[in-house]
NUZARO-956162 format. One record per residue (C-alpha): y, z, x. Coordinates in steps of 0.2 Angstrom, whole numbers, padded with zeros to 4 digits, always signed. Example, Ala and Ser with C-alpha at 12.3 -4.5 7.8 and 13.67 -1.06 7.14 Angstrom:
<rs>
-0022+0039+0062/-0005+0036+0068/
</rs>
This chain:
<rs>
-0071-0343+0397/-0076-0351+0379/-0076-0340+0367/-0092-0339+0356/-0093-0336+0337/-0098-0320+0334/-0113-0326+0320/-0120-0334+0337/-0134-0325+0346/-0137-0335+0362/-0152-0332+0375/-0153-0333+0392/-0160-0348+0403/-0178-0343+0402/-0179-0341+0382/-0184-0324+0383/-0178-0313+0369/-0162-0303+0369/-0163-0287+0358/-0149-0291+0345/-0135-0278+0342/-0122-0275+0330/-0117-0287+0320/-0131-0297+0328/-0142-0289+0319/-0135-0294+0302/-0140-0311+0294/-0130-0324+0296/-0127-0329+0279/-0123-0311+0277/-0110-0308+0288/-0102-0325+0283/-0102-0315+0266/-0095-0302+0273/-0083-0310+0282/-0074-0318+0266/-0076-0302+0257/-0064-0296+0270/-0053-0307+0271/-0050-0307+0251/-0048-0288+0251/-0034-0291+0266/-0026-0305+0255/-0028-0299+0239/-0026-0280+0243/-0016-0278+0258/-0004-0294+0257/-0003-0292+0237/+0000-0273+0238/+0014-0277+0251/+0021-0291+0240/+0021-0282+0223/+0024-0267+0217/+0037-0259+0205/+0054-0254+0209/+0067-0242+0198/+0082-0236+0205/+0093-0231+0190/+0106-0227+0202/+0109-0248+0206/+0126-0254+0205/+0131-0273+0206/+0134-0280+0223/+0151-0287+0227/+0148-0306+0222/+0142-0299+0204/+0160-0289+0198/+0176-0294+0204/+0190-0284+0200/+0192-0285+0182/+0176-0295+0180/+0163-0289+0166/+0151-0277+0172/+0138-0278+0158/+0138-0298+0165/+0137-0291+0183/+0124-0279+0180/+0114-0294+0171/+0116-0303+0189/+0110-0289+0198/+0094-0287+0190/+0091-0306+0192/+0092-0305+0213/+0084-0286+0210/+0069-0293+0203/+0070-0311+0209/+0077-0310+0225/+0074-0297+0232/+0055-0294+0230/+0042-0309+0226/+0042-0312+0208/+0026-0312+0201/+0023-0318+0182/+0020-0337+0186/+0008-0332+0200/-0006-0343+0202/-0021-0336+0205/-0022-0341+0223/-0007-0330+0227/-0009-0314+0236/-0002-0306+0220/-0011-0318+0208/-0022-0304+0203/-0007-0291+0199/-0006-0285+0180/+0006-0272+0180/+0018-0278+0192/+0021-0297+0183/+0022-0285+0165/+0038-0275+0173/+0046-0291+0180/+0043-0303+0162/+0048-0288+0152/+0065-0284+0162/+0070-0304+0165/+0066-0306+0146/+0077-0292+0139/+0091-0300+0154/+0089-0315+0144/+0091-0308+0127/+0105-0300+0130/+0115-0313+0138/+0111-0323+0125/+0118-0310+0113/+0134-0310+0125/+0134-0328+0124/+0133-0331+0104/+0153-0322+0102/+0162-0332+0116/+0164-0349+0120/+0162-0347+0140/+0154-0362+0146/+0149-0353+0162/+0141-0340+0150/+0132-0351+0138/+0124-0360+0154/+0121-0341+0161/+0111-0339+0142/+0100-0355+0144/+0096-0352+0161/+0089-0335+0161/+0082-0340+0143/+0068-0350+0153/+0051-0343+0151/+0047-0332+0166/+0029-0338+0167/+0034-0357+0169/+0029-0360+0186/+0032-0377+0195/+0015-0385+0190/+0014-0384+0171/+0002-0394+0156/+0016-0399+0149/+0026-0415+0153/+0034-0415+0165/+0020-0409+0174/+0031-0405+0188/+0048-0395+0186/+0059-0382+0194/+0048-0364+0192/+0056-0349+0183/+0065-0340+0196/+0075-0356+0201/+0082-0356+0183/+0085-0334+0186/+0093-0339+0200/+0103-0353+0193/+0107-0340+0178/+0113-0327+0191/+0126-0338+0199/+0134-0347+0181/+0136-0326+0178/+0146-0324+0193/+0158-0338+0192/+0162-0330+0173/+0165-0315+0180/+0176-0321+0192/+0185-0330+0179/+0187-0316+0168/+0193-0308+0183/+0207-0323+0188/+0212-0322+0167/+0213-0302+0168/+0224-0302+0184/+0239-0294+0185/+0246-0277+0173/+0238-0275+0157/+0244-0262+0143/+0234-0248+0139/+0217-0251+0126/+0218-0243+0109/+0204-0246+0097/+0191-0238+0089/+0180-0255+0089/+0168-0263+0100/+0171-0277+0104/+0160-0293+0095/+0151-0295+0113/+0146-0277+0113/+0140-0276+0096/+0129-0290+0099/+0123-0284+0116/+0119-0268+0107/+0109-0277+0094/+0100-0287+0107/+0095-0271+0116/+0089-0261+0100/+0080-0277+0094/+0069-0276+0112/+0069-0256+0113/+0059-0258+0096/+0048-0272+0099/+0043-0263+0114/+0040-0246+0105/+0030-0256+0089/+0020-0262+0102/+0015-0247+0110/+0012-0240+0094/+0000-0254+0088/-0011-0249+0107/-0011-0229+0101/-0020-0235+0083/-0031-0248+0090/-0033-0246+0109/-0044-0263+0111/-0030-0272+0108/-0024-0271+0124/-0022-0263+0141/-0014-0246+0143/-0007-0250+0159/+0001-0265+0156/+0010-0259+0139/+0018-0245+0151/+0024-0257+0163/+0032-0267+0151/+0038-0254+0142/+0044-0247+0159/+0054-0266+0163/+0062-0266+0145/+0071-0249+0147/+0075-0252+0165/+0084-0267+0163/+0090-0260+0144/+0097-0245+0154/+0108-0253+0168/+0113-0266+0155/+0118-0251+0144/+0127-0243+0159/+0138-0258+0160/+0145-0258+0141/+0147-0240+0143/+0160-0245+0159/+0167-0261+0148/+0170-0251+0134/+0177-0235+0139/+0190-0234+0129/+0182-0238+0113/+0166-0226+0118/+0179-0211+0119/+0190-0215+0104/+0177-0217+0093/+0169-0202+0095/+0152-0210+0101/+0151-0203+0120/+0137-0190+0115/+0125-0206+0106/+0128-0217+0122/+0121-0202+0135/+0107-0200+0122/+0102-0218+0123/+0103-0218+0141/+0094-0201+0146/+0080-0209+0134/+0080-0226+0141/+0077-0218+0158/+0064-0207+0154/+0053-0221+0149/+0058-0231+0164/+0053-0217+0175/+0035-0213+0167/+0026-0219+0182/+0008-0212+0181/-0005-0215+0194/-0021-0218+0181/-0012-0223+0163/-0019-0213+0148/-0014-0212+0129/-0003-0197+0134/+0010-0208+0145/+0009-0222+0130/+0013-0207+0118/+0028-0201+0129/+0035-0219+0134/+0036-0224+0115/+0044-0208+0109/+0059-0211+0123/+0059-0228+0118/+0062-0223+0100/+0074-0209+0103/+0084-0224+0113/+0081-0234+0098/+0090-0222+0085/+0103-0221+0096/+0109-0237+0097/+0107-0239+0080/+0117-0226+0076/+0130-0233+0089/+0129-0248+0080/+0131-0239+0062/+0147-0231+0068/+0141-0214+0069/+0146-0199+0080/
</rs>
């Protein structure tokens, strides 16, 4: 039997009329109406819904590929936020609008915010060392994360952002596992009060994006129009997620230094802070959430200066 479309009323043989019902009774113009309306609210709402969304699981750890034995955890922690936010769920800042998540705000603010403070501070890591694998990691997950594969510029076409993450993510793993090849076999005992040079600038890195982040919020709290409430806490809330597992790294990488210098109780400080304010997660975002994300953020600010100063 051929199916009949449903804007169709037909009548019998002798054209007498048949009394319409349900949607027959609608105007055809109408229902074609409604009939898109539909259809964007299951593309945009359902589809996007299942496709974005934000993610913080401060108990992650880097996959096996990431950290050899030996291999630097602060680089395999970097790695691990790439696949977590590339990979693993559809990345969202160079959206077109056509997309199922093209109309998503809060979710492509997490993502930019957490690849960007990646990018910063591998790029930190990568100014005190002479690691090909790791300058290459640096320029790579230094790539805009809005740059989609059709751009203004020239060339109008190019690889998109998370090909470049991705390509970032795998020149961190071959460092690792080449730190991990150099450090093999037994090593003495580390005795120093320092950081290392990498550390320190990591640190820095981190502090510098903890505090733009905070100024930020700080400028939406004086003059609300200038800017979304929402979307300030989403990028707040991707700074300090990736700030935090990247600061749960050093912490690993620098033990020894951390317990000899005294500066255990500034570390826990900067990290309870940096996860309060990736944890601030409020269903209708109102001056009171911006209020709390940018006091965590400061705490976790002071702290890693202070780390930084050499304080206790």
């Amino acid at each position: 039997m051929a199916l009949k479309p449903f804007w169709r009323t037909e009548r019998p043989a002798d054209g007498t009329a048949v009394p319409a019902t349900g949607l027959a009774r609608v105007p055809a113009p109408l229902r074609l109406f409604l009939l898109v309306l539909g259809l964007l609210a299951f593309w945009y709402g359902i589809v996007g819904t299942i496709r974005a969304g934000i993610e913080v699981d401060l108990a992650t750890r880097p996959e096996r590929a990431d950290l050899p034995p030996g291999g630097s955890v602060t680089a395999a922690m970097a790695a691990r936020l790439v696949t977590q936010q590339v990979a693993d769920r559809a990345f969202t800042p160079n959206d077109p609008i056509f997309y199922p998540t093209g109309l998503a705000r809060r979710t492509p603010a997490f993502q930019e915010a957490a690849l960007r403070t990646v990018g910063s501070a591998i790029g930190a890591m990568a100014s005190q060392s002479r690691a090909p694998r790791l300058a290459a990691a640096a320029e790579a997950l230094g790539t805009d994360p809005t740059l989609w594969w059709i751009r203004a510029g020239m060339p109008p076409i190019g690889r998109a952002a998370e090909r470049h993450f991705l390509d970032g993510r795998a020149e961190l793993r071959a460092h690792n596992a080449a730190i991990a090849a150099a450090r093999a076999g037994p090593a003495g005992p580390v005795r120093t009060r320092r950081l290392s040079r990498q550390a320190s600038a990591v640190l820095g890195a981190l502090l510098e994006a903890v505090e733009a982040e905070a100024e930020r919020g700080d400028r939406l709290i004086r003059d609300r129009s200038s800017g979304s409430v929402a979307l300030q806490i989403a990028r707040a809330r991707g700074t300090a997620y990736a700030a935090t597992l990247l600061l749960r790294g050093l912490r690993e990488d620098e033990a020894a230094a951390i317990r000899l210098s005294g500066r255990a109780g500034r570390w826990s400080e900067a990290q309870d802070a940096l996860d309060r304010a990736a944890m601030i997660d409020p269903l209708f975002a109102g001056e009171g959430d911006l209020l709390a994300s940018g006091y965590a953020l400061l705490v976790a600010a002071n702290s890693l200066r202070a780390i930084l100063a050499g304080q206790g």
